[in-house]
GUMARLO-631017 format. One record per residue: residue number from 1; residue in three letters; x, y, z negated of N, C-alpha, C in turn. Coordinates in nm, 2 decimals, always signed. Layout:
BEGIN
bafi,seke,n_x,n_y,n_z,ca_x,ca_y,ca_z,c_x,c_y,c_z
NUM,Ala,X,Y,Z,X,Y,Z,X,Y,Z
...
# end
This chain:
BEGIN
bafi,seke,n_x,n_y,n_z,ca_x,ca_y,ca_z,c_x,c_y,c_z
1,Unk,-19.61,+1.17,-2.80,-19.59,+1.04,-2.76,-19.59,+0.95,-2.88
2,Unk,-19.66,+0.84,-2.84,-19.64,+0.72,-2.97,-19.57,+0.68,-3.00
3,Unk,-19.52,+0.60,-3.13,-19.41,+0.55,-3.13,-19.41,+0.41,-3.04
4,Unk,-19.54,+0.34,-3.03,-19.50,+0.23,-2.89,-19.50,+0.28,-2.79
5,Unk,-19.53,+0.40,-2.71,-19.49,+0.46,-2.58,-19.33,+0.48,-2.60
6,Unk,-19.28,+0.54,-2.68,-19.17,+0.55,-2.69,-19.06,+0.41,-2.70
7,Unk,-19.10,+0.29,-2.72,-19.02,+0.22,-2.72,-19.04,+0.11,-2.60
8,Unk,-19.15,+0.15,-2.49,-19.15,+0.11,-2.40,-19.04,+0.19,-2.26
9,Unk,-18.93,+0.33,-2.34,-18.87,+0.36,-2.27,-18.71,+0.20,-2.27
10,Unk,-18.67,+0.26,-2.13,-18.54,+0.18,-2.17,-18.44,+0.17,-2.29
11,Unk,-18.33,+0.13,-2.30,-18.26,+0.12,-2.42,-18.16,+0.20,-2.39
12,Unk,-18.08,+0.19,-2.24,-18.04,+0.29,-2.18,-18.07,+0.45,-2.18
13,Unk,-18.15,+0.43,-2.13,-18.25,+0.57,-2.10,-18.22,+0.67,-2.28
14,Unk,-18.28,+0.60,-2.38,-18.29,+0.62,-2.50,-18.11,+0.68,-2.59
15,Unk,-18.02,+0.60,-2.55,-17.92,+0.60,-2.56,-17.82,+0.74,-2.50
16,Unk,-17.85,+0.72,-2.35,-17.80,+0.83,-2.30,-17.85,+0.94,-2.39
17,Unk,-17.99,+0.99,-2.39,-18.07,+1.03,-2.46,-18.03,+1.12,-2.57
18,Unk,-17.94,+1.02,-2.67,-17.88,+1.04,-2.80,-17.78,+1.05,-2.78
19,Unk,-17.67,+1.06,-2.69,-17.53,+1.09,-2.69,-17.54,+1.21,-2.66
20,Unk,-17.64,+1.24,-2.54,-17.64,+1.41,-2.49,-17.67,+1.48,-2.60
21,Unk,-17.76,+1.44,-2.73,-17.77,+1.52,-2.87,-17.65,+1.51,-2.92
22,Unk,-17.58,+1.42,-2.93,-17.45,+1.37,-3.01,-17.48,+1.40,-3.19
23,Unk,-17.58,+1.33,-3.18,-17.59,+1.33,-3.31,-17.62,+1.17,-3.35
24,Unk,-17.51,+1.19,-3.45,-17.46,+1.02,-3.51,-17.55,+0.94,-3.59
25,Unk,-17.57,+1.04,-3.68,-17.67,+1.01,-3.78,-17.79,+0.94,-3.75
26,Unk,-17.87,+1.02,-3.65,-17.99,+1.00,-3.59,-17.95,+0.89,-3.44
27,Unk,-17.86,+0.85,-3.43,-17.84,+0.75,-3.32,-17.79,+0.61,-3.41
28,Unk,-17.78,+0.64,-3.50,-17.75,+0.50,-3.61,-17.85,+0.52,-3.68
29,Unk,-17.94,+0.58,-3.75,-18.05,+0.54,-3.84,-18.17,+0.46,-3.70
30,Unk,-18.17,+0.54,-3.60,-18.25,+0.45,-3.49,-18.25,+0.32,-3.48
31,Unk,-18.07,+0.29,-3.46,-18.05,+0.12,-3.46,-18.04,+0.09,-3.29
32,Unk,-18.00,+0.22,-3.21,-17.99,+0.23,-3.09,-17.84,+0.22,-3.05
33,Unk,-17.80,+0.12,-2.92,-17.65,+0.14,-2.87,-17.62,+0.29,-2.87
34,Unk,-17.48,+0.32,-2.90,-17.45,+0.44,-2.89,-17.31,+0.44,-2.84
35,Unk,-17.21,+0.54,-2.84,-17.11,+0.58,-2.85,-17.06,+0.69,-2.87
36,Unk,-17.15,+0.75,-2.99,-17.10,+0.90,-3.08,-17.02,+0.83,-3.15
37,Unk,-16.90,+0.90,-3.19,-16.86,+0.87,-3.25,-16.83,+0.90,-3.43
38,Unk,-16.82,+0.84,-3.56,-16.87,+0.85,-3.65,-16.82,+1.00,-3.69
39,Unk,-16.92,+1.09,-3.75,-16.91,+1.24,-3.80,-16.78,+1.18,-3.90
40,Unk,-16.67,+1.28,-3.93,-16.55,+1.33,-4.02,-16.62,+1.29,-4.16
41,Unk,-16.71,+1.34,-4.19,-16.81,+1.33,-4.34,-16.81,+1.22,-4.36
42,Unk,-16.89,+1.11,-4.27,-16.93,+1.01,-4.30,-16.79,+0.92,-4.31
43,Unk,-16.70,+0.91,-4.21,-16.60,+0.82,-4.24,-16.48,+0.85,-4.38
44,Unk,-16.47,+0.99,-4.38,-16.41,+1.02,-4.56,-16.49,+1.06,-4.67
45,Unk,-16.57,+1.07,-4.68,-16.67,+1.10,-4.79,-16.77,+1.00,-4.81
46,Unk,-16.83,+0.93,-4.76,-16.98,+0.82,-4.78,-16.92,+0.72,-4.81
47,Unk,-17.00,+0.67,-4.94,-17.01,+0.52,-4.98,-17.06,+0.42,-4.94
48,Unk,-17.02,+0.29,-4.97,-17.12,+0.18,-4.90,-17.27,+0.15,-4.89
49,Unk,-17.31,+0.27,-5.01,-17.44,+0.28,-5.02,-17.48,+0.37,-4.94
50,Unk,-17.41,+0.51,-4.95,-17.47,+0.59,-4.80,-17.52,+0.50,-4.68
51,Unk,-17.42,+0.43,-4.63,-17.44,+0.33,-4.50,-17.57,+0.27,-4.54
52,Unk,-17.58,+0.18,-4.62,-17.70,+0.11,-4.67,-17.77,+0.19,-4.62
53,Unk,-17.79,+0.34,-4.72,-17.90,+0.41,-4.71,-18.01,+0.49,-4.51
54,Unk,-17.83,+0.47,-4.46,-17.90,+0.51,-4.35,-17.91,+0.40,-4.25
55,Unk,-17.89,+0.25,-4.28,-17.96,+0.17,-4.21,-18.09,+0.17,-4.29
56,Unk,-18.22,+0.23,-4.37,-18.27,+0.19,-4.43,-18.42,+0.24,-4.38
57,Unk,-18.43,+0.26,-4.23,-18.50,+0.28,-4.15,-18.65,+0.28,-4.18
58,Unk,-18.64,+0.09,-4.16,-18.71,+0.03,-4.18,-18.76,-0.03,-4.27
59,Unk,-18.71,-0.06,-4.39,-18.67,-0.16,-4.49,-18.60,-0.10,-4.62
60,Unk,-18.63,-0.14,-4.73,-18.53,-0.08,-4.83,-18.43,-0.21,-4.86
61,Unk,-18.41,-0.35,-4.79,-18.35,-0.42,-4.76,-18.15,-0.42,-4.75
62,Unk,-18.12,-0.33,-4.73,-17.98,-0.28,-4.68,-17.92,-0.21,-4.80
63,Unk,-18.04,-0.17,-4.90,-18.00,-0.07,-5.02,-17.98,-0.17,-5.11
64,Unk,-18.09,-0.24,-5.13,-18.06,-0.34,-5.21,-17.95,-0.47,-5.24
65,Unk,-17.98,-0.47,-5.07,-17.80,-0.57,-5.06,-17.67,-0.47,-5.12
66,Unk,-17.66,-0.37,-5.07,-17.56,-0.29,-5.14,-17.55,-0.26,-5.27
67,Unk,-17.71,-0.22,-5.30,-17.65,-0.22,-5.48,-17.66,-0.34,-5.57
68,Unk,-17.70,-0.48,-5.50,-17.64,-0.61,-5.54,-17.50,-0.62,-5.55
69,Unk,-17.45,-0.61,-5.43,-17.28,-0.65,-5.42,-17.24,-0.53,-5.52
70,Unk,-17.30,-0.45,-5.61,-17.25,-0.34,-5.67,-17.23,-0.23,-5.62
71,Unk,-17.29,-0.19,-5.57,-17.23,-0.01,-5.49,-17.33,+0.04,-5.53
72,Unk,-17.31,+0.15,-5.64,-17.43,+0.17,-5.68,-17.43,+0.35,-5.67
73,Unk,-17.32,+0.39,-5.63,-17.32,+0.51,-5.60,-17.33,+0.58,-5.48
74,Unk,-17.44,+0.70,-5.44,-17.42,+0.77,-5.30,-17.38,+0.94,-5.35
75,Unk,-17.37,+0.94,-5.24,-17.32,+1.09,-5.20,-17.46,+1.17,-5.14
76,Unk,-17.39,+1.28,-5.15,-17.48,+1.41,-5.03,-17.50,+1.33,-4.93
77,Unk,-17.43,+1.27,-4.86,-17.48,+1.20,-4.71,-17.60,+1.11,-4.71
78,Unk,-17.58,+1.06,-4.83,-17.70,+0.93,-4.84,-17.81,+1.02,-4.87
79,Unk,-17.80,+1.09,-4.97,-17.91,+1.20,-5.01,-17.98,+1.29,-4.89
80,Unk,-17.87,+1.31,-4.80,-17.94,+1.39,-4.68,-17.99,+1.31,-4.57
81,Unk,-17.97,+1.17,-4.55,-18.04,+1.11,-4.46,-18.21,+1.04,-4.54
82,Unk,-18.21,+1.07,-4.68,-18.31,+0.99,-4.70,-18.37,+1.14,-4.71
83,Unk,-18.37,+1.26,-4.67,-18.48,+1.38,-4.72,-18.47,+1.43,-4.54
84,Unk,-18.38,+1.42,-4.46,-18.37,+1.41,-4.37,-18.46,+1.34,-4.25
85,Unk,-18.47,+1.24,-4.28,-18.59,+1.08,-4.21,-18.68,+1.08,-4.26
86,Unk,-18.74,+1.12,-4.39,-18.80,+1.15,-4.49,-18.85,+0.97,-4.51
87,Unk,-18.70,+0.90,-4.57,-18.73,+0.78,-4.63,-18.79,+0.77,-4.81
88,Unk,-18.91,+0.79,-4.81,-18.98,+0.83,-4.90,-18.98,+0.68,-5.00
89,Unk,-18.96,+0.59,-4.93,-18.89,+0.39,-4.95,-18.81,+0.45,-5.02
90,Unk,-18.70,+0.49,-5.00,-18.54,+0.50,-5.04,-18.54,+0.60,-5.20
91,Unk,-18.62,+0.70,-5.11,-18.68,+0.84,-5.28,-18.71,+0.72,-5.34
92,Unk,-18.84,+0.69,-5.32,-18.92,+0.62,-5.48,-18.83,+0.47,-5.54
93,Unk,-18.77,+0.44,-5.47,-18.63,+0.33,-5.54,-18.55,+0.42,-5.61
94,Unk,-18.47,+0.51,-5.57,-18.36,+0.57,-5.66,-18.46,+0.67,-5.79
95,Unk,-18.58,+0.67,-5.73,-18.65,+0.73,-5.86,-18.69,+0.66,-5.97
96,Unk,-18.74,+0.54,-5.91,-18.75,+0.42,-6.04,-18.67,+0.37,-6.08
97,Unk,-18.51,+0.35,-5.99,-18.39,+0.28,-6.10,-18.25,+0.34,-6.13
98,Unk,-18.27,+0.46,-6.08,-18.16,+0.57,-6.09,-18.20,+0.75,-6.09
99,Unk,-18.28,+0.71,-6.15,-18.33,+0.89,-6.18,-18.24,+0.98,-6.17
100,Unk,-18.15,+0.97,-6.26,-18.04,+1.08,-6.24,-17.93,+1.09,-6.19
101,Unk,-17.92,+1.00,-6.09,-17.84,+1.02,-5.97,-17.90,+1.07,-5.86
102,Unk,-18.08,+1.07,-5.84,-18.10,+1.12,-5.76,-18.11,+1.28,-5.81
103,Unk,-18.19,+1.30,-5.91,-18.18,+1.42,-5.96,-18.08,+1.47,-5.89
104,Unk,-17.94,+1.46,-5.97,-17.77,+1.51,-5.97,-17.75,+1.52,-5.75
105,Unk,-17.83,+1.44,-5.71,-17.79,+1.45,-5.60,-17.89,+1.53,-5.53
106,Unk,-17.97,+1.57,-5.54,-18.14,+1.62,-5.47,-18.22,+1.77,-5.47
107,Unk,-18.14,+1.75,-5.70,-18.24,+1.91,-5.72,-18.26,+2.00,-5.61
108,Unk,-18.10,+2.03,-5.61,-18.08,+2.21,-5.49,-18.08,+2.10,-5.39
109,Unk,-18.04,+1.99,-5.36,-18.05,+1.97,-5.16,-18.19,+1.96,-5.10
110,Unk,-18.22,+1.89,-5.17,-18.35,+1.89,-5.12,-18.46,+1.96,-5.07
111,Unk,-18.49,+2.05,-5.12,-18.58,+2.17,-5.10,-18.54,+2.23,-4.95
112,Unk,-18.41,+2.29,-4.99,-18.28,+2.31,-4.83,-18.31,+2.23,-4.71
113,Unk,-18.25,+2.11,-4.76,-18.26,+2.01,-4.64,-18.42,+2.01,-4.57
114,Unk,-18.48,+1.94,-4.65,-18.63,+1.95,-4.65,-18.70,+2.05,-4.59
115,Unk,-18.64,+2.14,-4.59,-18.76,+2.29,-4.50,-18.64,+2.30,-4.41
116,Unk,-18.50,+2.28,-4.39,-18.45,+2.28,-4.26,-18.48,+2.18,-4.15
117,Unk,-18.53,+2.07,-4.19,-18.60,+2.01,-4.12,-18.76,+2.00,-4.08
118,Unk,-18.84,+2.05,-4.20,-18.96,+2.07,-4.19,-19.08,+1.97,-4.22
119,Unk,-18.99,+1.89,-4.37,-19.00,+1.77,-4.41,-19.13,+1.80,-4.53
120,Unk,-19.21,+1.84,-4.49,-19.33,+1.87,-4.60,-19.38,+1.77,-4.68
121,Unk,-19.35,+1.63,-4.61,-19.42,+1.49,-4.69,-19.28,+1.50,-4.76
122,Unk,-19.20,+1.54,-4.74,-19.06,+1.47,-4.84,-19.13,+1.63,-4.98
123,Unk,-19.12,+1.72,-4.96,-19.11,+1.84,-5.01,-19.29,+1.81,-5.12
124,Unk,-19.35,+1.77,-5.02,-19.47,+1.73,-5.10,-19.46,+1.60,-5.23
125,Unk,-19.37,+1.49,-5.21,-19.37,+1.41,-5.29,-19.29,+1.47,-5.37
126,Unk,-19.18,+1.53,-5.36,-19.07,+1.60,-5.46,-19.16,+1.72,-5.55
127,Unk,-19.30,+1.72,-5.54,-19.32,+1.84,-5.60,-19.50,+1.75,-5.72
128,Unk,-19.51,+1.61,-5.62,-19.61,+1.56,-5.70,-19.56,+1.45,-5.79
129,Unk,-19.47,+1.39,-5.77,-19.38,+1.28,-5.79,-19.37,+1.33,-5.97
130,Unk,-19.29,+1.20,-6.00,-19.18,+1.22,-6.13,-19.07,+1.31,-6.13
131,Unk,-19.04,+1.32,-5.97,-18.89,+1.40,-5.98,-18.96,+1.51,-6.02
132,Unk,-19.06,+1.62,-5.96,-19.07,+1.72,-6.03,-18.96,+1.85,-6.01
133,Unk,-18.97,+1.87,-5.87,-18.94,+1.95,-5.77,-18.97,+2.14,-5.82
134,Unk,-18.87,+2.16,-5.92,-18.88,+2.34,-5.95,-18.73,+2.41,-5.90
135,Unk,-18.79,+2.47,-5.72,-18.66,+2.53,-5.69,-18.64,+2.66,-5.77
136,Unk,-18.54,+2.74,-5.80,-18.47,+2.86,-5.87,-18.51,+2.96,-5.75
137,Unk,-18.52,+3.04,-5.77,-18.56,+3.13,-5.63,-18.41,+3.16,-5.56
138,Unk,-18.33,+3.13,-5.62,-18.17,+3.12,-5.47,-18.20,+2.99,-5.43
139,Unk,-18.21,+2.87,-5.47,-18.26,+2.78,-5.38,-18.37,+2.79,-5.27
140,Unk,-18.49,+2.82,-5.33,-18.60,+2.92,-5.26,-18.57,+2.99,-5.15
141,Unk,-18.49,+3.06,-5.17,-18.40,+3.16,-5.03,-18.34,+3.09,-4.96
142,Unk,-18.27,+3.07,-5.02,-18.22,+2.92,-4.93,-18.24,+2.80,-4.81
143,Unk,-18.36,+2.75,-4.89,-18.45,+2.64,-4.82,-18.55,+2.76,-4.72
144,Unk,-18.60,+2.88,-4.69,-18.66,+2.94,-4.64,-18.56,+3.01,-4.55
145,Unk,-18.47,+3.03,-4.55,-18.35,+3.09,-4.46,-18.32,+2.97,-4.38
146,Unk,-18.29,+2.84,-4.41,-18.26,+2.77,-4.35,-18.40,+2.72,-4.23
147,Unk,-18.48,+2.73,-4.29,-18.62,+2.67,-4.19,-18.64,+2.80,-4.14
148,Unk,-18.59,+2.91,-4.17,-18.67,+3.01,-4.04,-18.55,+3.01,-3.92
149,Unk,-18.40,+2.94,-3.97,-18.33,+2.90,-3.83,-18.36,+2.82,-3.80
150,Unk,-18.45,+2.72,-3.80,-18.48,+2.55,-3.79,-18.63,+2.59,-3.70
151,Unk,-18.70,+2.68,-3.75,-18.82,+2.74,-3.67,-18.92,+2.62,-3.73
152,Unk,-18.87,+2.62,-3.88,-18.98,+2.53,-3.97,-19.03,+2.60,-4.09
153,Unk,-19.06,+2.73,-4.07,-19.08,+2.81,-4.23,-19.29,+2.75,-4.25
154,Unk,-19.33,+2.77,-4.18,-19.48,+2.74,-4.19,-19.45,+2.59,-4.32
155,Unk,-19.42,+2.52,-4.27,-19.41,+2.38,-4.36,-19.34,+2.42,-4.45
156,Unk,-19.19,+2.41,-4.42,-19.10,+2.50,-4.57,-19.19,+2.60,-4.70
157,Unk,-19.28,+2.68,-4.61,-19.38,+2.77,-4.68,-19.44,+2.70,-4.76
158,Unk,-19.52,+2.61,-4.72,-19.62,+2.54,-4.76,-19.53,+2.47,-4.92
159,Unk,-19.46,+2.36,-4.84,-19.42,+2.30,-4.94,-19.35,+2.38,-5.04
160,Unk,-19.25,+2.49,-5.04,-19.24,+2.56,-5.15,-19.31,+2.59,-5.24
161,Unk,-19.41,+2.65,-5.17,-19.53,+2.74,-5.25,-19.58,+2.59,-5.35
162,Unk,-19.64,+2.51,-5.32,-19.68,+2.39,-5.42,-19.57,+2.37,-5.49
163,Unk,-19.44,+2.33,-5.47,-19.35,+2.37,-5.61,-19.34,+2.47,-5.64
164,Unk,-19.35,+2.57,-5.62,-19.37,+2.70,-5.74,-19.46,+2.73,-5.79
165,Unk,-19.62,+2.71,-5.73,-19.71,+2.67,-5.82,-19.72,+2.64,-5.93
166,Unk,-19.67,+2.49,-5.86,-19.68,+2.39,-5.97,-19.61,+2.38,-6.07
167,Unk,-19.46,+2.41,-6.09,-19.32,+2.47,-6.19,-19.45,+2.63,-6.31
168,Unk,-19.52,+2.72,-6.23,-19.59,+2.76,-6.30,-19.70,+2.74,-6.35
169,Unk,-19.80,+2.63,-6.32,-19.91,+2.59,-6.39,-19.83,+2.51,-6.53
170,Unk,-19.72,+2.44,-6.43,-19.62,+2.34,-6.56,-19.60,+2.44,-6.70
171,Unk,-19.56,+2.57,-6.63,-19.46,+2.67,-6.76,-19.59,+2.72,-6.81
172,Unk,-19.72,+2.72,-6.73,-19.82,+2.78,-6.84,-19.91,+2.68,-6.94
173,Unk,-19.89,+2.57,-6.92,-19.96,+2.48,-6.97,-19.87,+2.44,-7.10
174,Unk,-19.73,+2.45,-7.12,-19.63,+2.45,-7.19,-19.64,+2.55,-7.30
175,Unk,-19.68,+2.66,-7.23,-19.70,+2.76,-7.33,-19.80,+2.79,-7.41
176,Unk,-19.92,+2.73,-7.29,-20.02,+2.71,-7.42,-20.01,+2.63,-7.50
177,Unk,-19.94,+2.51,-7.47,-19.95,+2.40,-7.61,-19.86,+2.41,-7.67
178,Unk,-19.75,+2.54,-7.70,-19.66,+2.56,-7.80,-19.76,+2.68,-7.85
179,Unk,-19.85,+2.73,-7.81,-19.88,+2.86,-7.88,-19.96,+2.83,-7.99
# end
């Protein structure tokens, strides 16, 4: 279905829709009436930036208002809705003006998150990008355990395999020009 077939359903219709999932995250990054009520996580643990980050749908607009007024810190939650949605907007901002917060936030989740959802454009830019995506093989296990419960290992596959390629073309290329 397209995304304008799909927004020619009701708002209603759409809503109920997302309570019977009861999932919060995904009924507030939509921008759809709801009445889940907010996950435990999100209301003791997320910053003002997380919120930012998961109104950031559309727009990197909401992030930037937030790290204006100063909030310049997120958590795992902000981290998992942008590898989650695969807000690739949201990646390439915190890669150009906070590298190592995303780093510190992304190395190991990412890859995880990413093949549990079956996020291959996220897992593909994490592996061509600056971040520079080299999972440890328990992360590896990891992110592949988690997508063969998710019934996403095909993509997980894929995208792994291009970071670990590419972590080894990286280590052999290194080694020739130290040798």
């Amino acid at each position: 279905m397209a995304q304008t077939d799909a927004l020619a359903l009701p708002v209603e219709l759409i809503s109920r829709v997302l309570e019977m999932v009861n999932d919060w995250e995904l009924a507030t990054t939509l921008q759809f009436p709801h009445q889940i009520p907010i996950t435990s996580p999100w209301l003791e643990q997320a910053t003002p930036l997380d919120h930012a980050i998961l109104a950031s749908s559309r727009s990197l607009r909401p992030v930037l208002v937030a790290v204006g007024a100063g909030h310049s810190t997120f958590t795992q939650w902000g981290a998992r809705v942008m590898i989650r949605f695969s807000y690739l907007h949201v990646l390439n901002y915190f890669l150009a003006t906070d590298s190592a917060q995303l780093m510190q936030q992304c190395q190991t989740l990412l890859p995880v998150v990413a093949s549990a959802w079956g996020r291959v454009k996220v897992l593909r830019w994490a592996t061509e990008s600056r971040f520079g995506l080299r999972p440890d093989r328990s992360t590896t296990a990891e992110a592949m355990d988690d997508a063969s419960r998710h019934g996403q290992v095909e993509g997980a596959w894929s995208g792994l395999s291009d970071a670990q390629s590419c972590g080894t073309r990286r280590d052999r290329k290194s080694t020739r020009l130290n040798s």
